[in-house]
N, C-alpha and C positions, 0 to 999 in steps of 0.2 A: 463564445463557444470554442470546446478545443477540437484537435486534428485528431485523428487517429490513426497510424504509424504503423507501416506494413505488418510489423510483427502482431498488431492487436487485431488485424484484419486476420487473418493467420486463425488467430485464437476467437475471433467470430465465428466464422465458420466452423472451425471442431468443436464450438461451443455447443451450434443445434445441429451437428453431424452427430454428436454422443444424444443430446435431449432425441434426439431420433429415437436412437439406438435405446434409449431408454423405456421413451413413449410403446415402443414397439413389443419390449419386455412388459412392460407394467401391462399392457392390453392385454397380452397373451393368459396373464395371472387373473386380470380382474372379468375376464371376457366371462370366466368360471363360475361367475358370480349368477349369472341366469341359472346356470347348471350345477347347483351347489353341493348335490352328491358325485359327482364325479370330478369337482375340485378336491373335497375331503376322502375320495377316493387316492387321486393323486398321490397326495400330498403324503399318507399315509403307506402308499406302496412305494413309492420312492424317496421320501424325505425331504421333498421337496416344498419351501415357502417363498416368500417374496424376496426374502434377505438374501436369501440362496442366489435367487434370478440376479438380482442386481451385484453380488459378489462375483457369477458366476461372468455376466458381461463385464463386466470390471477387468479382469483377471483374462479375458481375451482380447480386451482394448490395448491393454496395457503390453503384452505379449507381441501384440501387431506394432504396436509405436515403438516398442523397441528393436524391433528388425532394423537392417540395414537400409537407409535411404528414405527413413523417415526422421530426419535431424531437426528439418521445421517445427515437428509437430511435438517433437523430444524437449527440443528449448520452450515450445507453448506451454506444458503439463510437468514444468521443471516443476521443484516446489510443492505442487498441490499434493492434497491424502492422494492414493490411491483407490477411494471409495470413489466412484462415479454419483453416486447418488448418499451423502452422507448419514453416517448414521445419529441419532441422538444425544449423543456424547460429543459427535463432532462439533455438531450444530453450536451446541452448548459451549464449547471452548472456543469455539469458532468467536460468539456473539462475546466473550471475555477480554480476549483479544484484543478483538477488535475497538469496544468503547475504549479500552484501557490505549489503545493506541492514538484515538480519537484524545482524549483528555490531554497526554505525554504531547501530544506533537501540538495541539492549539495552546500551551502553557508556554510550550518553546518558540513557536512562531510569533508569542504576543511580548515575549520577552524581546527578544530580534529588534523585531521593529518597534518597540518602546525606547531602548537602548539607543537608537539614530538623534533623539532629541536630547536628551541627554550626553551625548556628543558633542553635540553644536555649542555645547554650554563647557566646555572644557579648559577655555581658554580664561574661562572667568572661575572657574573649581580654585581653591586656597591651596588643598594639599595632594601630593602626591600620588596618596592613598584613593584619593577621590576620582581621579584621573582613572587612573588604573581601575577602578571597580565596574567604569561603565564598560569595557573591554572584557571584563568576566563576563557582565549580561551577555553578552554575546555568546559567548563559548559556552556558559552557561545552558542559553536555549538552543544551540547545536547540539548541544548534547542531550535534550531533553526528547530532541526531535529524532535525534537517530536510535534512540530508546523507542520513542512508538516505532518508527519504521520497523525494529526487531519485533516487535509484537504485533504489528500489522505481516510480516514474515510468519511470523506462528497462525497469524489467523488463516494463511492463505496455504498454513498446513495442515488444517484443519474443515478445509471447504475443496471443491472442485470444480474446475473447468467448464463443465454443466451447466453452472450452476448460475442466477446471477450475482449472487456475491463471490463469487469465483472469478467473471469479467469486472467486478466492480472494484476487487483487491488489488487484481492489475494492473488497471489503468490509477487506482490510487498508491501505489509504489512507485511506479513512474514518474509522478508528478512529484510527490515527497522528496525523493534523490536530485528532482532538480531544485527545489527550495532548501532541501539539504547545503548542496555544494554554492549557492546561493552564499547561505548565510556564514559559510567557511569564508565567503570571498571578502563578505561584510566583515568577521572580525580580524581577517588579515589584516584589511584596512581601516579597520579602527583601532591598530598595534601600533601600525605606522604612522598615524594621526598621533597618538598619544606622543610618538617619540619625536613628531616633528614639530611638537608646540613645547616638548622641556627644552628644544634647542632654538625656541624661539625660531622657528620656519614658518611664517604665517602663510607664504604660497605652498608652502608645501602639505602645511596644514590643511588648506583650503580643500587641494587636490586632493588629497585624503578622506578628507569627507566626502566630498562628490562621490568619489568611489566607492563610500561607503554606501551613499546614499543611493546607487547606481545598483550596488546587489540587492539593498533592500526594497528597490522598486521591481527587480525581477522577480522578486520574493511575491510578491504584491500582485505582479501579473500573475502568475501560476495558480496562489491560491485559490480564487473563484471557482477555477476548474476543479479541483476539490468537492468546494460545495454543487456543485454541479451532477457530479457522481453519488452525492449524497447527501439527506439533510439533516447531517448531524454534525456536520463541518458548519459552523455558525459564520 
């Protein structure tokens, strides 16, 4: 199970501080529903509909959090739409996003830790060339990985604070960035490895791997937490 970190505590609470604030709009709209000529009364003498209501508290959430002396609540609702309650457009680039992020970063993550065993075998590789390629895997799936992380970015400009996939993008950026910088540490140290077995360093080789194999166990602790948030993280 993972922690959760003052700032996501933060963003619990304005989570069902706004679903309030929501709930409380959406009742006032559908309350009309018993009384349906004088909701179509409404609606008709002032222009008023639901998209209205929920732009309308949106646009006064957003007015209040930007005042002075709400920086908390400023760094919570970085990022996110401005729609409090998203509209069907969002939704929909939201869900694009997001598997697309989900695929980019399990491709990178699988390469990462594929790339460790194929390490350990280096001192027996013939050529240069070989050496050197398991060193790309690496860089390779960092890069694959900070590619969703950009698109898990869009998806979380595409949802709200509100919302549960708005706490669930959150807490999955957070975790991403550290199996990110993770996997930078891995192929620093499988650079170093390479260069300490062409000069024939077998302790230093050694240590280089350990090291290697060091960021890819933190890699390995993080993710679960991942699928944990979600089951589309296999």
């Amino acid at each position: 199970m993972f922690s959760v970190p003052g700032d996501a505590v933060n963003l619990i609470v304005l989570k069902y501080g706004i679903l309030i604030c929501a709930l409380i709009g959406t009742t006032a709209f559908v309350s009309g529903t018993f009384n349906p000529p004088s909701v179509e009364q409404g609606s008709q003498n002032n222009g008023m509909d639901i998209q209205s209501i929920f732009a309308f508290g949106s646009n006064v959430f957003y007015k209040e959090v930007n005042q002075s002396g709400n920086e908390y609540m400023q760094s919570n609702v970085q990022g996110y739409s401005h729609d409090l309650v998203p509209t069907d457009s969002e939704n929909q680039a939201y869900a694009t996003s997001w598997q697309s992020g989900v695929s980019q970063f399990e491709s990178g993550y699988n390469k990462c830790t594929s790339a460790l065993f194929e390490l350990a075998s280096v001192p027996s590789m013939q050529t240069k060339k070989q050496k050197m390629e398991v060193c790309q895997d690496f860089a390779e799936g960092e890069n694959e990985m900070i590619q969703a992380r950009d698109a898990f970015s869009l998806a979380k400009g595409s949802t709200s604070p509100a919302t549960y996939s708005g706490f669930t993008i959150a807490m999955v950026l957070e975790r991403v960035d550290e199996i990110i910088q993770s996997s930078d540490d891995a192929d620093t140290a499988c650079m170093k490895a390479v260069v300490a077995d062409a000069n024939n360093d077998r302790t230093g080789f050694s240590e280089d791997l350990k090291d290697t194999q060091s960021a890819i166990q933190d890699m390995e602790r993080v993710y679960p937490e991942l699928k944990v948030l979600s089951n589309d993280f296999t």
